[in-house]
N, C-alpha and C positions, 0 to 999 in steps of 0.2 A: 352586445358585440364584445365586451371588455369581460366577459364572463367567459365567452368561450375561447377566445386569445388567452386567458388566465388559466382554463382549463386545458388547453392544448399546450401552453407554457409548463404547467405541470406535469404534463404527460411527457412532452419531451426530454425534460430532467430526468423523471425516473427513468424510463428505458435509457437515455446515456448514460446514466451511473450506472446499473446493471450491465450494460454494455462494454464499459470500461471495466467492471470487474472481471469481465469473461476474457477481456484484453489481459490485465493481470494474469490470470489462470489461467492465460493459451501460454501467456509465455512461459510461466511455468511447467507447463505440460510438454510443450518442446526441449524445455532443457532436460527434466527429470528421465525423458524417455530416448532423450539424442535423437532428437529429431531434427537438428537446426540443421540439417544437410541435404532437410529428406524432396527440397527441389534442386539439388544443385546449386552449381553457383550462380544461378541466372537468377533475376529479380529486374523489373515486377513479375513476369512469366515464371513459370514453373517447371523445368526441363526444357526451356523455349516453346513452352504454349501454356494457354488460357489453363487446358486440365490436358493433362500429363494420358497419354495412352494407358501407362500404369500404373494406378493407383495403389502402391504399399501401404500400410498404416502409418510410417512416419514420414511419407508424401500427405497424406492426407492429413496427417495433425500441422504440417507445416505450412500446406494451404490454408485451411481451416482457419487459421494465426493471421495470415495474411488478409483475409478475405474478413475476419471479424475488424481486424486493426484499421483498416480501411474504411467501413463501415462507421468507425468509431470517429475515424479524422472528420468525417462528412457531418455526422452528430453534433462532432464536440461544435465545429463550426458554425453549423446552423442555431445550437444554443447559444452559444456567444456573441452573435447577431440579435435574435432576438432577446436574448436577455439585456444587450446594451440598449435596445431601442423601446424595450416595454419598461426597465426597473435602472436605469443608467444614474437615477438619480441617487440611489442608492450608493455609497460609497466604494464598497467592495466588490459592485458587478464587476466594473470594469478592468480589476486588479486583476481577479479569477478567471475570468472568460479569456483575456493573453495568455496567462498561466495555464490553464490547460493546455488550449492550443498550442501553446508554443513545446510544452515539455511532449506533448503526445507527437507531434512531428520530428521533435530530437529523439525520442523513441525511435521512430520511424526510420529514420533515416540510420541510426546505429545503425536497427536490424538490418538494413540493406546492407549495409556497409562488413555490417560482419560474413556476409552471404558474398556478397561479390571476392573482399578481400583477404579477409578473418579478421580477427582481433585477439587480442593476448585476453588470457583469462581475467585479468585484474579491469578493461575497458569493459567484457562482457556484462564481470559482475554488478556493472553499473545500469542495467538495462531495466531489470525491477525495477532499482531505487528509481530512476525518471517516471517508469510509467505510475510508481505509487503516488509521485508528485502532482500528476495529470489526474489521476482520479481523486486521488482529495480537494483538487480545486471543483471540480465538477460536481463532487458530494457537496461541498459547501455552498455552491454556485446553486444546487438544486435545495437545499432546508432554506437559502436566502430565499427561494421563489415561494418556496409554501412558507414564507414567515414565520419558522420553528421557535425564533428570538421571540418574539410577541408571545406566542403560547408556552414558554417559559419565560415568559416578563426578561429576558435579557437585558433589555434596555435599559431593568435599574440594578443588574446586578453588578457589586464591587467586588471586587477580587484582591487580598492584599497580596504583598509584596511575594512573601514564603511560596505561596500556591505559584505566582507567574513565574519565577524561578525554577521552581521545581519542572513546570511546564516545558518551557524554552530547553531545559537542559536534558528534560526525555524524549523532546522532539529530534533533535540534532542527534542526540544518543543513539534511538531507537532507529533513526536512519542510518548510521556506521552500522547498526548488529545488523539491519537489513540489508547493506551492503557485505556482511561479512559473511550471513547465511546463505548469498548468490555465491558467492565465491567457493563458498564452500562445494555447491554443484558443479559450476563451471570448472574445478580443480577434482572432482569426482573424488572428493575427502567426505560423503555424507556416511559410508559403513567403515572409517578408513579405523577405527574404533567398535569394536564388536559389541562392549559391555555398555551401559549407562547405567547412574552416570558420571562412573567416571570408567578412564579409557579401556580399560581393565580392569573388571573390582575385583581380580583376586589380588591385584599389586596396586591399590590406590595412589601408594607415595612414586611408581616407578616415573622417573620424569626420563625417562630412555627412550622418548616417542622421536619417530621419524618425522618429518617437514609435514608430509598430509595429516597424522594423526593429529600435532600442536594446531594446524589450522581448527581440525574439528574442533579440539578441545578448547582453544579460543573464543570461539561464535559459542559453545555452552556457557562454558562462564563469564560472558560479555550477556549472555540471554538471563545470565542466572542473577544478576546485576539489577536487569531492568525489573523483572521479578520483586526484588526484593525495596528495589525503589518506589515501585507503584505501590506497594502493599503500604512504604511509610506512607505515600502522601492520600494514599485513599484514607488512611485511620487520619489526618490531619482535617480532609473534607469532611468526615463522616462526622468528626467531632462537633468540628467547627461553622459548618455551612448545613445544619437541617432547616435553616429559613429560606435557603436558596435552594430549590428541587432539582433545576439543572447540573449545579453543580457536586450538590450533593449523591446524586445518582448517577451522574459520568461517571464519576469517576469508581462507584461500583461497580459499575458496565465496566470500565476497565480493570478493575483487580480479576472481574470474572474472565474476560477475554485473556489478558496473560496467562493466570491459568491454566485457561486451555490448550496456550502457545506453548506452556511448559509441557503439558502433558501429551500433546501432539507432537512437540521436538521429541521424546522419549521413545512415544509410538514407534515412531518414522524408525528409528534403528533395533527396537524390538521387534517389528515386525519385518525387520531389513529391507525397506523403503518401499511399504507399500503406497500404491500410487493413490487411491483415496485420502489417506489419511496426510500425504504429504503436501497434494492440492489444500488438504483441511488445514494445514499448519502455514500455507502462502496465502489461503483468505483471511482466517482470524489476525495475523498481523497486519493486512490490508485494513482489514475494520479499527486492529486498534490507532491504527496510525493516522485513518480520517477521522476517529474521537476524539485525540489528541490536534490535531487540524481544527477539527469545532473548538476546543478548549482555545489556541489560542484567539480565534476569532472572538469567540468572549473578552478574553484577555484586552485585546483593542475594544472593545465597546466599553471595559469597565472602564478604561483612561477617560472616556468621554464622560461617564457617570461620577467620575471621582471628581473632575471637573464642573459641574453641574450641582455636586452637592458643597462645593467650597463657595 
């Protein structure tokens, strides 16, 4: 009985983190394409009904958004339930399992709120950054069910000072560029820059840019920042933690993932904002921001270990 309860517990993890990622990526998909209007102002209904007589394509990506997010509230819930009543003993179930739920309903309720009332660009741009909060708790909520920590021996890994540092300050970091790269949509500043990268390369020193252009130019070299941060501290893990696999390989997992975030921000305006490639540049910093979410979860198990070995 405790085998298929553990087995359906893992089932339901995976498909809500998936499921939250597709929450991510709808909302994305609404803003890059101006869809947040495509029901009207009515919410929960959509034109005032269940499905709209006519369905446009940005009626239909905005249902879509509604009808996953929904979907997800129900998920996150039903995980959080039984995650407290199967693994409660566990320290961090029951932090994560509120922590979803509550930031995936604050989600929720913006979006309505921006539909009913509107909202200024600067509260919109805040609508990623919650729901990436909701899905890191729930990524974490799901490696704590399949006990990731155990098959990388977590349990005795220590971590000094340098690395948790470095951690805590690209978490907080890397959430202002994620709020800074919504903004940048919500403010429709993502082509407001032709060249990459810089705004112009045939006048790289021209600092003559208008309000939207310094936005775009901002969130690049606020991106180009985080880039070069994770590169110092991955050559710090890479040196110093080959006895430790988790962390020696996070954090390669993460010089690879910015990377791509680099080279996907570039994409996005060379190709002048193709919608694949811009989806691709809103999941890879989805992923890296739940990697860093596991790091500091490490981070807290090592105070325990450090304490354990004094």
């Amino acid at each position: 009985m405790k085998l298929l309860q553990s087995k359906g517990l893992k089932f339901l993890g995976v498909v809500t983190t998936l499921v939250m990622l597709m929450v991510l990526l709808g909302g994305a998909l609404v803003t890059k394409t101006g869809s947040g209007q495509g029901c009207g102002q009515s919410f929960p209904l959509c034109h005032g009904k269940i499905i709209p007589d006519q369905l446009e394509i940005e009626t239909l990506i905005e249902l879509s958004h509604r009808v996953i997010s929904a979907g997800a509230g129900f998920l996150v819930l039903a995980l959080s339930i039984w995650s407290w009543r199967a693994m409660g003993h566990i320290r961090e179930t029951n932090f994560l399992a509120i922590l979803a739920f509550f930031f995936l309903m604050l989600q929720a309720l913006l979006g309505a709120g921006a539909v009913v009332w509107g909202h200024s660009d600067i509260i919109l741009a805040a609508h990623f950054g919650i729901s990436l909060i909701s899905f890191a708790a729930v990524l974490l909520l799901t490696l704590l069910i399949f006990e990731v920590d155990k098959k990388f021996n977590a349990y005795t890994i220590v971590i000094d000072k340098r690395i948790k540092r470095h951690t805590y300050g690209l978490m907080i970091y890397i959430f202002a560029v994620v709020y800074s790269g919504a903004f940048v949509r919500h403010t429709e500043a993502s082509l407001a820059c032709p060249d990459w990268p810089f705004c112009v390369n045939s006048s790289p020193g021209d600092l003559s840019l208008n309000s939207i252009q310094w936005i775009q130019m901002g969130h690049r070299m606020a991106a180009a920042f985080i880039f070069i941060w994770i590169i110092y501290v991955a050559i710090i893990a890479i040196k110093n933690y080959k006895h430790q696999k988790v962390v020696y390989y996070g954090w390669i997992i993460a010089l690879i993932l910015v990377t791509a975030q680099v080279i996907t921000g570039a994409l996005v305006v060379v190709t002048k904002l193709n919608l694949l490639i811009a989806l691709s540049h809103a999941l890879i910093i989805s992923l890296l921001f739940g990697l860093l979410s596991y790091f500091v979860l490490l981070i807290s198990r090592s105070k325990i270990n450090r304490k354990k070995e004094s």
